[in-house]
N, C-alpha and C positions, 0 to 999 in steps of 0.2 A: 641133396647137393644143389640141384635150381634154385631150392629157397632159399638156402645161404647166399646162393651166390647174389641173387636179387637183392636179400635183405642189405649184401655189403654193398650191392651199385647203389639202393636207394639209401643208404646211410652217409656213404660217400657225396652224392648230391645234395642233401639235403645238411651238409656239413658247410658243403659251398655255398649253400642258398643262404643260411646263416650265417656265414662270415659279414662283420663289422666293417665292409672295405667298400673304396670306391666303385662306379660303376665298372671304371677301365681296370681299374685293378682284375677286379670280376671276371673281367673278358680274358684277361691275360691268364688267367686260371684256369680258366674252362678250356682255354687253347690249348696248355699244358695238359690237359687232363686227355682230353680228346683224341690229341696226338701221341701220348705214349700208353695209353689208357682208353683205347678205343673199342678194343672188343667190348669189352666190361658195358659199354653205355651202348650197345650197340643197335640197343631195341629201344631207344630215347629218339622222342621227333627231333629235341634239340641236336645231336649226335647226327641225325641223320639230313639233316638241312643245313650243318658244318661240313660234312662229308660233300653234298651238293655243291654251298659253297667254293669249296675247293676244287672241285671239278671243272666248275664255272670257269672260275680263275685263269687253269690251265689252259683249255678250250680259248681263252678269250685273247691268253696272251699266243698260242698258234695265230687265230687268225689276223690277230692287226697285223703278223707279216704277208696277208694277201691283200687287205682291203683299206684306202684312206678313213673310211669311217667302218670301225668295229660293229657289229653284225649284234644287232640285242641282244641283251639278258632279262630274260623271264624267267623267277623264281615260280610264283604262280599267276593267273591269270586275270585281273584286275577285273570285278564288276563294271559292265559298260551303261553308260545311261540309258534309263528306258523310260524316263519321263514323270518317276516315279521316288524312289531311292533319292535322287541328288536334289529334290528338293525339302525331303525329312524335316531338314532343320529350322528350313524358314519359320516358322510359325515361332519355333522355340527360343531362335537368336531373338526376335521382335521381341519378346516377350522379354527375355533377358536383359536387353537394353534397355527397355522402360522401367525395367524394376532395380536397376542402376540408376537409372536417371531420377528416381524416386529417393531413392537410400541418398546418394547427394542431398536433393533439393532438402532430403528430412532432415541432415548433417546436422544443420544451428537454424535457426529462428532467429529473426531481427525484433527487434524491441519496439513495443508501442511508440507511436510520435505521440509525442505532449502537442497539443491544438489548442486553439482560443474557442471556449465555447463557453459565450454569454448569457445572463439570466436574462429574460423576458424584462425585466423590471430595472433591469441598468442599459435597454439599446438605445433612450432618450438623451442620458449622461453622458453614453459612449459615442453617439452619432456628435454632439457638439463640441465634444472633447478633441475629436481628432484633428491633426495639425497638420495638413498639407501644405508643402511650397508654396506659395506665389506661382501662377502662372506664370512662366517667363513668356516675352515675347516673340519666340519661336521654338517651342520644346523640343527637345531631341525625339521621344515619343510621347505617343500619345496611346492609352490604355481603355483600351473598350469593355468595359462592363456589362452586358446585354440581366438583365433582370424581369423576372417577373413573380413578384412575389416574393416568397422566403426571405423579409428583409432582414432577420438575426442570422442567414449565411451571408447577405451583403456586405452585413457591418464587419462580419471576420474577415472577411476579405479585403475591403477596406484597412481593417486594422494591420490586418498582416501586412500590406506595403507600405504603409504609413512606418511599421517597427523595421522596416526593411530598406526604407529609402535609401538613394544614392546619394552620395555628401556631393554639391554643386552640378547637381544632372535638372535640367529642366525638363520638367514632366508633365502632362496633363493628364487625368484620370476623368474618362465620360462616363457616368452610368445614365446604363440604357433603358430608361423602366416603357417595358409593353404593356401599360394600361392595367399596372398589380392593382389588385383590389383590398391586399392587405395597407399597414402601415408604410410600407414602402416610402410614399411620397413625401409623407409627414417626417418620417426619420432622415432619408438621404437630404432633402433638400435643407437640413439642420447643418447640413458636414459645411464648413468652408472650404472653399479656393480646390473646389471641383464642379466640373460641369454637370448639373443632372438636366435629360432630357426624357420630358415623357410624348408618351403619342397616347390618343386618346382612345385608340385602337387597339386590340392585339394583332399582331401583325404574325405572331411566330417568331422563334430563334432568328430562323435565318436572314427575314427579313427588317427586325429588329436591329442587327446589327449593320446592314447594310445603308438603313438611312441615317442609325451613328453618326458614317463615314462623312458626313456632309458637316460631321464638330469637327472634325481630324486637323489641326494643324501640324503636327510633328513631323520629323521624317521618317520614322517608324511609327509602324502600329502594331498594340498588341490587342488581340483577342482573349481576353480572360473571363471562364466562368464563374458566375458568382459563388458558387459553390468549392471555390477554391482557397487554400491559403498560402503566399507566398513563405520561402526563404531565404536566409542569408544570400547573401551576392546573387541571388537569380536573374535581376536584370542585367549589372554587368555581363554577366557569363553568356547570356543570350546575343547581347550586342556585339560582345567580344568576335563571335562567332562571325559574323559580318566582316572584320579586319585579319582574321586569323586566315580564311580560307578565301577560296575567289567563286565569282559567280554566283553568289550563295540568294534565294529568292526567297527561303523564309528557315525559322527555327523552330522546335519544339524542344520542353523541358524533359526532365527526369520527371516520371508521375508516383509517387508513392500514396497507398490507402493509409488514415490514421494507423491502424494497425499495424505500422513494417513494413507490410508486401510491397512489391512491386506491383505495378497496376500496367504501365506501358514502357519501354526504352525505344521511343519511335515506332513504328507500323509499317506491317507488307500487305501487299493487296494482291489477291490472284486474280486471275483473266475472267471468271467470273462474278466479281466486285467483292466478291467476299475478304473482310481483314482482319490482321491475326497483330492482337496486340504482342507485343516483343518480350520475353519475358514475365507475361500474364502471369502473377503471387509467388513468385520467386524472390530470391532473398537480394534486393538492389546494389550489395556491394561487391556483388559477383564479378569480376574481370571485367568478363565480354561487356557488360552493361553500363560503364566508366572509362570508354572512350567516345572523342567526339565522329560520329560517320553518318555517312549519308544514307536515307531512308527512303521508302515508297512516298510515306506520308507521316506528319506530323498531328496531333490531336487540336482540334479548333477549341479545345476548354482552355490551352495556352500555346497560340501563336502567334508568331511577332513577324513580321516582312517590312520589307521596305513600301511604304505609302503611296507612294508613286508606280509602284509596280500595283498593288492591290487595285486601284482605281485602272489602271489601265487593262488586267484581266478581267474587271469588273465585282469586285468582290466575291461571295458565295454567290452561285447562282443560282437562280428560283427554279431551275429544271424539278430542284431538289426539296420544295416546300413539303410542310411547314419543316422538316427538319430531317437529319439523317444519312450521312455521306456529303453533305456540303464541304467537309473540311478535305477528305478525299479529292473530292472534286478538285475543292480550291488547289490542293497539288500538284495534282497532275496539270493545271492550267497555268503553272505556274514552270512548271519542268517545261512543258509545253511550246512556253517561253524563252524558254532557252537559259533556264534558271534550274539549283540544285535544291533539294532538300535535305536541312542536316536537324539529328538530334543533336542536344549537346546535354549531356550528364552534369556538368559542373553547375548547372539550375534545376535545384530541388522544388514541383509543385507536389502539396498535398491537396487530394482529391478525393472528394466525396460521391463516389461516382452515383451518377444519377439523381442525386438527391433532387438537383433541381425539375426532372421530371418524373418523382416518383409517386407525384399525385394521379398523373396520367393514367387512362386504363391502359391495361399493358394489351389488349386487342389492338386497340387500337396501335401504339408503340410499334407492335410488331409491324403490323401491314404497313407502317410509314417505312420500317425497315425493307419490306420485303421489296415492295418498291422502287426504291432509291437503290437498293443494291442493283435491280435490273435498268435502271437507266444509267448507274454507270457502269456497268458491262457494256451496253448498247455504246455507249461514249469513250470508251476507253480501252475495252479490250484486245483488240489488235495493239495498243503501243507497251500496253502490259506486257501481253503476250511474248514481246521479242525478248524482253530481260529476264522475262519467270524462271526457265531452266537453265539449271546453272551449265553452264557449256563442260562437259568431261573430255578431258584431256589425258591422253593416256603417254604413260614415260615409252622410249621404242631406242631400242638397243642397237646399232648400225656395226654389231659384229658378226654378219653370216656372209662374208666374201673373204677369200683370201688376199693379204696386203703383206709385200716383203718382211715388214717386223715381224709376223706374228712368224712368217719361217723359217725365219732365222729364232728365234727364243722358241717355237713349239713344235716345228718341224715343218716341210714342205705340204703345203695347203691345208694348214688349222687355218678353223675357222671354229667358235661357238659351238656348232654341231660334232663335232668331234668329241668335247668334252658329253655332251648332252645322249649321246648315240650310246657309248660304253658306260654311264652310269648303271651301280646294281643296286636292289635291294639291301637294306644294312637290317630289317626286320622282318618278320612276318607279315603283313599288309602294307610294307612301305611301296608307295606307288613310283617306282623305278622300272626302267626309265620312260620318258617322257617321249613320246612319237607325234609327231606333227600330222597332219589330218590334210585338208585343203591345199593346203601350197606344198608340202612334204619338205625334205630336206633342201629348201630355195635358196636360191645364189642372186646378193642382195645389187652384183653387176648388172642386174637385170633388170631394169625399169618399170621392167611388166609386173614384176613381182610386187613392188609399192604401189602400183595403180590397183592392182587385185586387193591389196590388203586395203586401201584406202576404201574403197568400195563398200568390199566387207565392215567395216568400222563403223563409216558412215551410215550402211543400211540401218545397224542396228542402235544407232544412239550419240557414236562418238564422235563429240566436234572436232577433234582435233590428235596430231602427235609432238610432244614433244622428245625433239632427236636428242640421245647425247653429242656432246661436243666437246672436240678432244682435240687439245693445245698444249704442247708442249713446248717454251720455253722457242715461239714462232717455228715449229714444227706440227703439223695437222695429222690424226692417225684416224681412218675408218672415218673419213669423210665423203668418200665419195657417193654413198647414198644420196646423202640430202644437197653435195655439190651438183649432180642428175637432175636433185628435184629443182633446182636454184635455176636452171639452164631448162626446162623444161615447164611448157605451162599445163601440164599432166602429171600427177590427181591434182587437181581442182580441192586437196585439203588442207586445211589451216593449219599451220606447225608453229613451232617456237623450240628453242634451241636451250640447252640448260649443259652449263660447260661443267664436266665433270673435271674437277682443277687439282683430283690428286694426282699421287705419283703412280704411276703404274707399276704393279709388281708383280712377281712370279705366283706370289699368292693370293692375287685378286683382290685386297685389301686395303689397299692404299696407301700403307703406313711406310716404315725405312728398312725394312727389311728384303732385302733381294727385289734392289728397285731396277726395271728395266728402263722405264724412258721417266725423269725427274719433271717437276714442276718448277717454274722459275721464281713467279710472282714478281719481280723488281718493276719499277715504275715504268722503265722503259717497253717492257713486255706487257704492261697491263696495257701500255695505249696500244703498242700492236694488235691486242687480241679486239680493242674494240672497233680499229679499223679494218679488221677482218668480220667481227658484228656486222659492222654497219649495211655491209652489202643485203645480207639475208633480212636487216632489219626494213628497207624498200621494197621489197617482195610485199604484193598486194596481199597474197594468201597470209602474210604473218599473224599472228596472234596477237594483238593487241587491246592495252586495258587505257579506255577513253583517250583513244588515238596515241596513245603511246607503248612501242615495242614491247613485248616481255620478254626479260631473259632471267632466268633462274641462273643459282648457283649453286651448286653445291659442299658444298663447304667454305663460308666465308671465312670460319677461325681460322684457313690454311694461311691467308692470306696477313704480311707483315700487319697492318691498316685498310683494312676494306673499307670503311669509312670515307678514307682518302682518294681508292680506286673506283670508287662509287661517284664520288665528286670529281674527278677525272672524266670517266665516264660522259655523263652529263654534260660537262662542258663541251668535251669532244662534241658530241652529239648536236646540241645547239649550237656548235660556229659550221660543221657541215649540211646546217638546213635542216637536219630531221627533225628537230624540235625534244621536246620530253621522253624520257626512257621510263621503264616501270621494271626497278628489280624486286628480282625476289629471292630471298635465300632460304634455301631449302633447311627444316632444322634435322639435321643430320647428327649420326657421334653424340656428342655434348649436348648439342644445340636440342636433343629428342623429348629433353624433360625441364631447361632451363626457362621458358617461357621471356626468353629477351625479347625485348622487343625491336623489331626491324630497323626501327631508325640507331640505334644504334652501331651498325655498323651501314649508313646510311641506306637502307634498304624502305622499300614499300609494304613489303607484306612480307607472308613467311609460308612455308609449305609441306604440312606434314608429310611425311616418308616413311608409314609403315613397310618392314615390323619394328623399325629401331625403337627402342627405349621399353616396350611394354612385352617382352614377353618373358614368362614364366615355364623355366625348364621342369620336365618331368618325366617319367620313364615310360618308353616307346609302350604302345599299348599292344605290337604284339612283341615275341620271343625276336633276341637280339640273333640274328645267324650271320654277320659276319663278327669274327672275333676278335677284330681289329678295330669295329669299329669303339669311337670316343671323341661323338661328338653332340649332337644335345638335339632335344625334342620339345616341343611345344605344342598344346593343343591349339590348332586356329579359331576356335568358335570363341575361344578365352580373347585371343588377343582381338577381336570382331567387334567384341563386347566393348573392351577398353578403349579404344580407341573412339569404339562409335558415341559413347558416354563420356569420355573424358570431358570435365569442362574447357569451355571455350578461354582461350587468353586475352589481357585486355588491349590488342591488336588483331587485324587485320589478317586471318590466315585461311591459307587454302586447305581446307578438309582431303583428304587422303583414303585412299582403300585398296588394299591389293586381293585378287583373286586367290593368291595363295604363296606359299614360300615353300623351296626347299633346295640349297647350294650343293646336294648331293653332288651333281658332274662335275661341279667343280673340285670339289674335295670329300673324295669317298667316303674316307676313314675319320673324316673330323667334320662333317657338314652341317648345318644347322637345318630340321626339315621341322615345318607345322603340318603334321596330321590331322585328319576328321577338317579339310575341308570342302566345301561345297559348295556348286552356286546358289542352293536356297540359302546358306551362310551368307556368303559373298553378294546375295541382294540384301540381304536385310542390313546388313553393312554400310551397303552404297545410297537404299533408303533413307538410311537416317543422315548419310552425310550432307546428301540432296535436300531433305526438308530444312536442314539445320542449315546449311549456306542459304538458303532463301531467305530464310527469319536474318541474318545473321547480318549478308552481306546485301551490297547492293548494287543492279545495275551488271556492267562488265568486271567485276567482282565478284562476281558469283560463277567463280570456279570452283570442278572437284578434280584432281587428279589420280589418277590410276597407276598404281606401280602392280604390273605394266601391261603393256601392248605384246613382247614377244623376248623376255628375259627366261629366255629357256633352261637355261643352264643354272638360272638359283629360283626354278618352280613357278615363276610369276607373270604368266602368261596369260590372256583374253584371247590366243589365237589357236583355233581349234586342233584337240588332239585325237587320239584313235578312243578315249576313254569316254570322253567328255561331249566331243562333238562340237555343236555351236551353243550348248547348254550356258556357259559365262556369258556370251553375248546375248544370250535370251535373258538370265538376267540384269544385265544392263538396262537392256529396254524397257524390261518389266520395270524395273526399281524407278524409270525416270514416267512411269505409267502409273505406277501404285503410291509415288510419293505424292501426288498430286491427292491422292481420296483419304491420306494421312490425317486427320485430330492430331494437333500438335500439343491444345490445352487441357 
């Protein structure tokens, strides 16, 4: 009789377990089953952790009638960090994201460039053949050619701007010969209506080019090695560059090898002078790589500045003889200056890299390198220094005080924690709920409590918080946090405000469903909110990108014409004195996989917001014990990956990472949680975003943002709990510790 009886319970299950039906279907079965049909499974863990469940339940709704905040559920007992376990994964996410970032770059292959390359026995023909302009008598630039030697890449070089000239641009071309001992002299000085200068000396590159300077009449000069060969429109697009943007002190091209690759898309330089060409044999018509943006440093085989400027920093400097980081040099003396550096993409050089010193012994090569790399460390590294790390800014949620709304929509003294307190487990290892560590359940009336957290933040990494901001239709909700911090010159940290512009709703979503307080958007409300901006925008502590405010948004599609509110904005802003704003719209919703680009809805930049757009549901990895639940799972180290790999877009955007997700308290039975994560996860994550905005971006640009600081209620928190400890802010530090010792090529 036991064995029937067994063989029918395990028949009956494993009838269920078979069933062709949905997850929730599933559940709803098993409930059924359990409850009329309970003995039968009565020696099932699952049976007996529904049973728990329900006990729970009961238990849980007794006590909310003694206590404002419901007294935890612990299913079972959560492994706690031991300095051991939660960092597993690092090694493995790292490794996962480069073998992403691999499978991309292997995706397509770019096509050979077609290049001029001449026979030995036509460079007599070709030298007399070529047909330069007239010198005019005051050229717009003037093109320095430094040579020595190799005069069949001269002539291609040569040829290549001559097939490239600009229709009515007055040019002058110098070449620079340092005493070649080849044909050199015999051939160039064939070319008409160009200058060739020789010195009877070798002098070196950099010196080479410096007493050039003394042919220079143009109002530009370009620097070109002979080893190069221009393209279509590359001068335009270089010069363009000078009238498009402001302040601009010199430009570098697009560098492509004959073969396709990419060779450089502008240069970073870290504090110890070492620099990382921008996309090193990657595929050049990549996004990120075909906008124009501002760089550490541009390559001296092709840069152009304004003439007057070069002469007055003094060209390359001879710290740097006979060659190697002068071009570095030259930019940073040029930044120095109080001048930018930009690539511009839309100027194609092909580049034969090294050719012209590949005679060289490479012993020697190197120690000129090793060199010059330490003199400008010695020279440069403190101004480095201050832009290297990208400033992390983490999002911070100002809903742990009670404010009349929330008492009237959720009862007398909700606050966040309320929801966060009574969250349960929906599986076998699901980590519910969530207990705060260091500050415990804090009350955000309290001043002291943002000064403690500020502290905390900053010990371990983080520049900065950005508060939500919450306006409705000239109505303010859960501002008085950062109203405290506005009136107060305590914490001493840098914030920025990012206006959460949906509707507020019972379901925490934003949408139109069971809306509690609406959003307006109408013109008239857009200028209120930004003369309500404005005050927090004067605040010393604010976050600012190149002297101008940041304020995120998040959801610009809400808006009728953000475009218009944006140009509103701005104007406001410059007739009450402030000067320039810097927005940014967060791509949220829609915006998570659309790749628009910011100016379109007149915006600056743009700011990812994991986990929207990239995750991938799949079944909770342990047994599902409450019955109700039907709401969806994701592996985090999956979505870590994607995001950390995704390619970059052809704008301006802020790299993103969150510690973890999971909207359990807010909605038990339908919540969206990512399991398996970690802070060894969660640095390797923040590593790669950190090396990647340094290549990427420049300057005060080089943000990463954090979703978040203390979103307790949907998982995504850096503020220590009973599980975790300070293990997320350990790795913070670490990731902004370990990205520095990163090979990025």
């Amino acid at each position: 009789m036991p064995q029937l009886k067994q063989r029918l319970k395990n028949g009956i299950y494993q009838a269920y377990r078979g069933l062709p039906l949905s997850t929730h279907r599933r559940r709803q079965i098993k409930n059924f089953l359990f409850r009329y049909l309970g003995p039968v499974f009565k020696d099932l863990h699952a049976y007996k952790a529904w049973v728990h469940y329900h006990e729970q339940l009961l238990r849980d709704k007794e006590s909310e009638e003694d206590s404002m905040i419901p007294k935890a559920v612990v299913f079972s007992e959560p492994p706690v960090a031991n300095g051991v376990w939660e960092w597993d994964d690092y090694r493995h996410i790292r490794s996962r994201i480069a073998d992403a970032k691999r499978t991309e770059r292997a995706r397509r292959s770019p096509e050979p460039i077609e290049v001029l390359d001449f026979e030995a026995s036509e460079l007599a023909e070709i030298a007399t053949a070529l047909n330069f302009n007239g010198l005019g008598a005051t050229p717009l630039v003037s093109i320095i050619i430094p040579v020595f030697n190799n005069v069949k890449l001269t002539l291609e070089c040569l040829a290549s701007i001559e097939r490239h000239l600009p229709e009515d641009m007055a040019i002058e071309v110098i070449v620079a010969d340092d005493a070649s001992s080849d044909d050199t002299q015999a051939l160039i000085q064939a070319v008409p209506n160009i200058k060739y200068v020789r010195g009877e000396q070798n002098l070196g590159f950099l010196r080479n080019c410096n007493r050039a300077m003394a042919q220079v009449t143009g109002k530009y000069t370009i620097y070109l090695n002979n080893d190069v060969q221009v393209t279509e429109g590359w001068l335009q697009a270089l010069l363009s560059t000078f009238d498009t943007y402001k302040n601009v002190g010199a430009v570098g091209p697009k560098f492509v090898y004959p073969n396709g690759h990419l060779q450089e898309a502008g240069a970073s330089l870290a504090p110890d002078g070492i620099s990382t060409m921008v996309g090193f044999g990657e595929h050049p018509d990549e996004p990120r790589f075909n906008y124009t943006r501002r760089v550490d440093y541009v390559s001296g085989a092709c840069l152009v500045a304004p003439t007057e400027l070069l002469r007055k920093v003094g060209g390359f400097s001879e710290e740097f003889l006979p060659c190697y980081c002068e071009d570095s040099d030259l930019c940073m003396s040029i930044r120095a200056a109080g001048y930018e550096i930009y690539y511009n993409p839309d100027a194609t050089i092909i580049h034969h890299l090294s050719k012209t010193t590949a005679a060289t012994d490479n012993a020697f090569k190197m120690e000129c390198i090793s060199k010059n790399v330490s003199v400008l460390n010695r020279k440069w590294a403190s101004a480095i220094e201050k832009k290297f790390d990208p400033r992390l800014i983490t999002f911070y949620l100002p809903q742990f005080h009670p404010v009349p709304e929330n008492d009237l929509w959720w009862g007398k003294g909700f606050t966040e924690w309320t929801n966060v307190s009574k969250a349960r487990p929906n599986f076998v290892g699901h980590y519910q709920p969530r207990i705060p560590a260091d500050h415990g359940y804090y009350d955000l009336r309290l001043l002291e409590v943002l000064k403690s957290q500020a502290e905390l933040a900053q010990r371990y990494g983080i520049h900065g918080f950005c508060f939500y901001y919450y306006w409705f239709d000239g109505k303010r909700l859960l501002e008085r946090p950062v109203e405290q911090l506005l009136l107060s010159d305590k914490p001493d940290i840098p914030f920025c405000l990012c206006w959460a512009n949906e509707n507020w709703t019972r379901r925490w979503d934003g949408q139109e469903q069971e809306i509690l307080m609406a959003q307006a958007h109408t013109e008239e409300d857009d200028v209120a909110v930004i003369y309500d901006l404005i005050r927090f925008f004067k605040d010393d502590r604010y976050i600012k990108v190149d002297d101008r405010p940041l304020i995120l948004i998040y959801r610009v599609t809400l808006f009728p014409d953000f475009a218009k509110t944006a140009a509103s904005w701005r104007k406001v802003c410059r007739e009450q004195g402030l000067g320039e704003i810097y927005i940014a719209m967060v791509e949220s919703f829609e915006l998570s996989h659309a790749n628009t680009h910011p100016s379109e809805y007149g915006c600056d930049a743009a700011v990812e917001f994991p986990p929207q757009g990239m995750a991938e549901i799949k079944p909770p990895s342990g047994e599902v014990i409450n019955p109700e639940f039907a709401g969806h799972v994701a592996d985090y180290r999956d979505i870590a990956v994607r995001y950390a790999s995704r390619p970059a877009p052809g704008y301006t955007r802020f790299k993103g990472a969150m510690p973890g997700w999971d909207n359990t308290a807010r909605r038990q039975h339908a919540g969206f949680c990512f399991e398996k994560a970690s802070p060894g996860a969660f640095q390797a994550w923040l590593e790669e975003s950190i090396v990647d905005t340094r290549e990427q971006n420049f300057g005060d640009e080089r943000l990463v943002f954090i979703n978040a600081w203390n979103e307790w209620a949907e998982g995504a928190y850096l503020e220590p709990d009973r599980r975790y400890g300070h293990t997320y802010l350990e790795a913070v530090s670490n990731a902004l510790d370990a990205s520095r010792l990163l090979n990025k090529n």
